[in-house]
N, C-alpha and C positions, 0 to 999 in steps of 0.2 A: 415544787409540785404545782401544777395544772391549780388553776383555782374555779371553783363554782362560777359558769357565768349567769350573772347576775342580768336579765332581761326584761328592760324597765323603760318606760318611754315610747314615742310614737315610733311606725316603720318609715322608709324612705320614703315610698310614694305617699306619705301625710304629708312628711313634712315636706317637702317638695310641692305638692300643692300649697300650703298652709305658705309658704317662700315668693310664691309664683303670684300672691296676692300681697302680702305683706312687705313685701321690695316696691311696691309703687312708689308705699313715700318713705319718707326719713326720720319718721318720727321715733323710730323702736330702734335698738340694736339686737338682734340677734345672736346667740350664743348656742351654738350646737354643741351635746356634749353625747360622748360617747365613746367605746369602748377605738382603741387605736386600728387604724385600717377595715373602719364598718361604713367607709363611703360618704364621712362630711365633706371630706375637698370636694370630691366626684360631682355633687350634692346642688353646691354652689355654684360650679361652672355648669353644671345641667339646667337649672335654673337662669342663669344671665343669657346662657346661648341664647333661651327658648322664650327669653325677653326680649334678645333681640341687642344686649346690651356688653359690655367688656367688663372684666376681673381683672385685677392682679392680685398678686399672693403675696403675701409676708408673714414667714415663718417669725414669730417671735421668739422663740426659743434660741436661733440664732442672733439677735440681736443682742447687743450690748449698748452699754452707756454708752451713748453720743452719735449711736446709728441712725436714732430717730432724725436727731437737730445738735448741726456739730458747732458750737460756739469759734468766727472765726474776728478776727479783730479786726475795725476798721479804722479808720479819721473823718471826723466831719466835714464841711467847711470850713470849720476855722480851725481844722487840725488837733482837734483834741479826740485821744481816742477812744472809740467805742468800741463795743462790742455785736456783732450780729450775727443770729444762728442760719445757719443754711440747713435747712430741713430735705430730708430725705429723696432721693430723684424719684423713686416710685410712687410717694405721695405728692408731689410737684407735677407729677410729670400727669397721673390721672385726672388730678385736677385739674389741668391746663387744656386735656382733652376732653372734662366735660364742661369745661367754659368755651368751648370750639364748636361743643356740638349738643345742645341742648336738649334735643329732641331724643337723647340715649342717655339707658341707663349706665351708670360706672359702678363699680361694686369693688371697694379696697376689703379684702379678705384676709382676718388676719389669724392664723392660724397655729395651735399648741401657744394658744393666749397665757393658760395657767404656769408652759413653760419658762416664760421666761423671768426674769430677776427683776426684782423689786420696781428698782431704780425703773428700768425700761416699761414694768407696769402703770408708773405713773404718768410716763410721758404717754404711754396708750389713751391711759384714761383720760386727758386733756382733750385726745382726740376723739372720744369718746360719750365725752360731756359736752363738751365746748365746742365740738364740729370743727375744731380751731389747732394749729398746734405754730405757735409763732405769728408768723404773718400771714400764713397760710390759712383762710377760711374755706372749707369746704363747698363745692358748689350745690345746690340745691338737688341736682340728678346724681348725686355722688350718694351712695349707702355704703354701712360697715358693715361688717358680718363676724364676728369672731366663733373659734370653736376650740375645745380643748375635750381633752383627759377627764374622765370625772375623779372626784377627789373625795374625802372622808365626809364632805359637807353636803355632796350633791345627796339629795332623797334618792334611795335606792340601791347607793352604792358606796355606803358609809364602812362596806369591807374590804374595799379596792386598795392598792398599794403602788400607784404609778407613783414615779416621782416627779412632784409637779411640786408648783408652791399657789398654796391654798392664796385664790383673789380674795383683795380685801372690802371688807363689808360695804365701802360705797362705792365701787365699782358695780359688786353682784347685785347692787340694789336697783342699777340703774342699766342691765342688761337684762334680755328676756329667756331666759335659761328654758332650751328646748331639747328634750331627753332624747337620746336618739336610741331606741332600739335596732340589733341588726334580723333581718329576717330573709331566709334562705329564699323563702318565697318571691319574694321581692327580687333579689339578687340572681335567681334564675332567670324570671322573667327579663331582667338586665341584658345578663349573658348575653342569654336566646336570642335578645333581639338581630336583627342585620345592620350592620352600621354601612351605608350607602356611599359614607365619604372613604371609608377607608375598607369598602368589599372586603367585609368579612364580619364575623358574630362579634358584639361588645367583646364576651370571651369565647375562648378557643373552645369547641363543641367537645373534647374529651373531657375538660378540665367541667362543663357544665356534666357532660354524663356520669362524671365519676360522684356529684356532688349529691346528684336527683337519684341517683341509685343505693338510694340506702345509706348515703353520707350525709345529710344534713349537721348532722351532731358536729362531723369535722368544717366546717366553714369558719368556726370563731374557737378557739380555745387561748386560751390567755395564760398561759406561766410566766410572773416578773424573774424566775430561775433561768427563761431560757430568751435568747436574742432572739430566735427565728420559731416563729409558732405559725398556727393556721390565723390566716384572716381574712374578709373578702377580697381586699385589695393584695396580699401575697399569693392568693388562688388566680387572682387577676394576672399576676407576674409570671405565674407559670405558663399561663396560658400565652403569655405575649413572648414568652423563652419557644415555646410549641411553634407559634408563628412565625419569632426571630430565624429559625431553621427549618422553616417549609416543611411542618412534620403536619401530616393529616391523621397518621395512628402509625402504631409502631412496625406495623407488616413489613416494611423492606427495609428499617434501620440495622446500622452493623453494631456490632458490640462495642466499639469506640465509643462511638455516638451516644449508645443507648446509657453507657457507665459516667458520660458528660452528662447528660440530662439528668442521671438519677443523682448523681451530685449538685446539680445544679437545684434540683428540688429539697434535696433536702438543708442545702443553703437559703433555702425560702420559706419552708411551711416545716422544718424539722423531719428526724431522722423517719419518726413512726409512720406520720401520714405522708412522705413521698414514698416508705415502703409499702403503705397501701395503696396511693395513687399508680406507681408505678405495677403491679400486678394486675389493677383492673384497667391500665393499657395495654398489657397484653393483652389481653379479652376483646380490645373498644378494637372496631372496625368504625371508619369512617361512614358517614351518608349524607348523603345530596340532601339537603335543609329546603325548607319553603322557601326563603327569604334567597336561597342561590337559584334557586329557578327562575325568581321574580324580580330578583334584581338585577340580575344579569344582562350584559349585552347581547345580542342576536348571537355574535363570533362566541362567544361566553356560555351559548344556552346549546350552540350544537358541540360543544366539547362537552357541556352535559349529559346529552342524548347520546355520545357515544361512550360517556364511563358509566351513564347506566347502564346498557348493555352487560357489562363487563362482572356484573353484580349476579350474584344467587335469585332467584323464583323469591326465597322470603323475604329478601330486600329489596327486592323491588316492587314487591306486593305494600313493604311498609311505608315506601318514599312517596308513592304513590298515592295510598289511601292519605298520608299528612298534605299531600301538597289540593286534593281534593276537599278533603275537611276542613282547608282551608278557606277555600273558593265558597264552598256551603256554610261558611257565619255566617254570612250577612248578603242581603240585596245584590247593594253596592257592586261585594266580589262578583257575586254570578251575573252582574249586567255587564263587568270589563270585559270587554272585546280579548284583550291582551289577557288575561287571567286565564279566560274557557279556553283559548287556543294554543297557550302555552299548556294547559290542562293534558287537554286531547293529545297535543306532540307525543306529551311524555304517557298516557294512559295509553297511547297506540304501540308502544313497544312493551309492554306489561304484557305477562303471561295469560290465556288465553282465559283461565277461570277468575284473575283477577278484574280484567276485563268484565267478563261476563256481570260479577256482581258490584263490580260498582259504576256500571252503567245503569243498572237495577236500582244503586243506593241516587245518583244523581236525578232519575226522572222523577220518581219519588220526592225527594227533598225540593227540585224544583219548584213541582208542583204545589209542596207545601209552603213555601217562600212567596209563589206567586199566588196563592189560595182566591181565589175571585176573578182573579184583575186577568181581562183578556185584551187582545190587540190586534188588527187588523195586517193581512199577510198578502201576499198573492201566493197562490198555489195551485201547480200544474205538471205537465210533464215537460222535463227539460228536452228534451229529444224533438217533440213534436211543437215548442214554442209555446203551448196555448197554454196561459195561467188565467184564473180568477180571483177575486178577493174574496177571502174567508176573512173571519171572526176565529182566534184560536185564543187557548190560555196561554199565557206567558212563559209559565214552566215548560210546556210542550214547544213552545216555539225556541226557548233557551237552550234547549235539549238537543234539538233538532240542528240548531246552528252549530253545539259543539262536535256534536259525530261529524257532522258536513265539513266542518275548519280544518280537518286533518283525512288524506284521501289514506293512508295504512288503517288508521282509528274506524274510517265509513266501510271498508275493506273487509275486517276483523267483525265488523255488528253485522254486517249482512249474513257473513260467517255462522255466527250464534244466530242468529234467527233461522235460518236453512236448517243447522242443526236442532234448532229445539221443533220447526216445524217437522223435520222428519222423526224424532224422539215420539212428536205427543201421533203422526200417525201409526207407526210402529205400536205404539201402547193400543190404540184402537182395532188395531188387525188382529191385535193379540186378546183383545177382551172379546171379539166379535169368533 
């Protein structure tokens, strides 16, 4: 049976900050603990990138005696023979590269720590206390990081039942045991992001839509009864299954296909929630994301403009106002040149009333973003050459620059103005 998740400890973006400081130096070891597939590996490597610095990984769990440091015999000088351990290439091999290169962080990451067996936990611990493991001294820019399972001992989750083998007391005394709560929140936001190296969302946009839509509860469930449950990192797999097959939603897949996928999910996250995931695919129509508008290359952004087209009045009413509400955070946005005028491209093929009112919401907002601050222009008539300098506000000038960047978008507003100019004298013939 499913067991109570127990939700204890900080979210990802803490500890991830609280890492991002804490990795300068060497003096702590870190132990992240937390439910299986809630994002510590992820966690680690997100962290070194954004240092600036390199990982490697070492599952302990697969280790055994003598993986660490394998005893091989030798002879001295005067032929009597010895013994000497040749310790592991992965931990040789890091640290040879941060004696190479000083100025970067190395992060040896060793991970399902409580999995492994005795014997192999003591040789961690060496490396753990001692910085040390044979002849091997760690280098000063080298940090460890372990992470496990939590077990009967950790605060919070003294009703868990992984099978792990509980660390022993001076090891846990001499690690700083950080709780890792998982939260959907967090994990959305993840998702959602655009990953620029690899054009496309952290995860696949159905696999995020299915979760934000009244799924949260399915993101984590945990039965030690079953192999394949939900987790972030198995929701991650589906999504990257979606990818693996150039699926954007399931509008033109065939019944082969679709009876591969729905096995293939429920090979990952179980039978109940890929029979749930897989019916709110049928539902999920894909959509043009902020992050694909603005990431995209030039070749990239007019195959956009033409599969928007291709979309319903309400969708593109919706992609629209997102990639807008976008542009209107912050300053920043609404001064990129590239931002407002990829804006306009796409706000100029939008239907005529969607147009209309968020040209309405943009002068506005401008205005209140640039609230004071004015800036000097030339302005005149293009036709006849003669411009002058004004004084104008900055919103009104922002405004003005993005109808003007797009000649369909300047087209379309003169449009609505002609017609609201005729609408409001109409009203007046009729009141007179």
């Amino acid at each position: 049976m499913p067991n109570a998740m127990i939700n204890v400890g900080i979210s990802y973006n803490t500890v991830r900050e609280g890492l991002l400081e804490g990795l300068k130096t060497p003096t702590l070891v870190y132990n992240l603990v937390g439910y299986s597939g809630i994002g510590k590996t992820a966690i680690v490597r997100d962290v070194v990138e954004e240092l600036g610095g390199k990982v490697e990984e070492v599952n302990a769990s697969l280790l055994q005696a003598g993986d660490l440091a394998m005893p091989v015999k030798h002879e001295d000088k005067d032929n009597n023979p010895i013994v000497k351990y040749v310790v592991n290439e992965i931990i040789t091999s890091i640290n040879q590269d941060a004696r190479e290169d000083k100025d970067h962080l190395y992060v040896l990451f060793l991970d399902e720590f409580n999995r492994a067996d005795a014997e192999v936990q003591a040789d961690l611990m060496n490396l753990i206390l001692q910085r040390q493991l044979f002849d091997v001294i760690l280098e000063d820019n080298v940090r460890i990081v372990t992470a496990q399972n939590p077990d009967r001992t950790t605060e919070g989750f003294e009703h868990t039942n992984y099978d792990v083998h509980e660390v022993d007391e001076a090891t846990a005394s001499r690690v700083v045991d950080i709780r890792m709560r998982y939260s959907a929140e967090d994990w959305l936001a993840y998702g959602k992001t655009y990953n620029k190296k690899h054009k496309r969302y952290n995860v696949h946009p159905m696999v995020t839509n299915y979760i934000a839509n009244g799924n949260t509860d399915m993101l984590l469930m945990f039965d030690p009864d079953k192999r394949n449950t939900p987790s972030p990192r198995s929701w991650s797999r589906v999504g990257e299954l979606l990818y693996d097959l150039n699926i954007d939603d399931f509008s033109s897949v065939n019944t082969g296909i679709m009876n591969f996928i729905h096995e293939a999910v429920i090979g990952t996250v179980g039978a109940n929630s890929a029979d749930s995931f897989m019916r709110f695919g049928e539902t999920f129509t894909s959509y043009i994301q902020v992050e694909d508008w603005l990431g995209s290359t030039e070749e990239e952004f007019e195959q956009l403009l033409i599969q928007y087209t291709t979309y319903d009045n309400t969708k593109k009413a919706l992609m629209v106002e997102n990639l807008i509400a976008h542009m209107l955070e912050e300053k920043e946005r609404a001064l990129d040149d590239t931002i407002t005028q990829r804006v306009a491209r796409v706000l100029g093929k939008a239907p005529m009333d969607t147009i209309t009112n968020q040209l309405r919401l943009i002068a506005r907002e401008f205005n209140e973003l640039f609230r004071g601050e004015r800036t000097k222009v030339n302005v005149g008539d293009e036709a006849s050459g003669i411009y002058q300098e004004e004084t104008l506000e900055i919103g009104q000038v922002r405004y003005i620059q993005l109808v003007n960047s797009n000649m369909e978008l300047k087209t379309k507003q003169k449009r609505i103005i002609n017609n609201s100019q005729y609408e409001q004298a109409d009203e007046l013939e009729k009141a007179q």
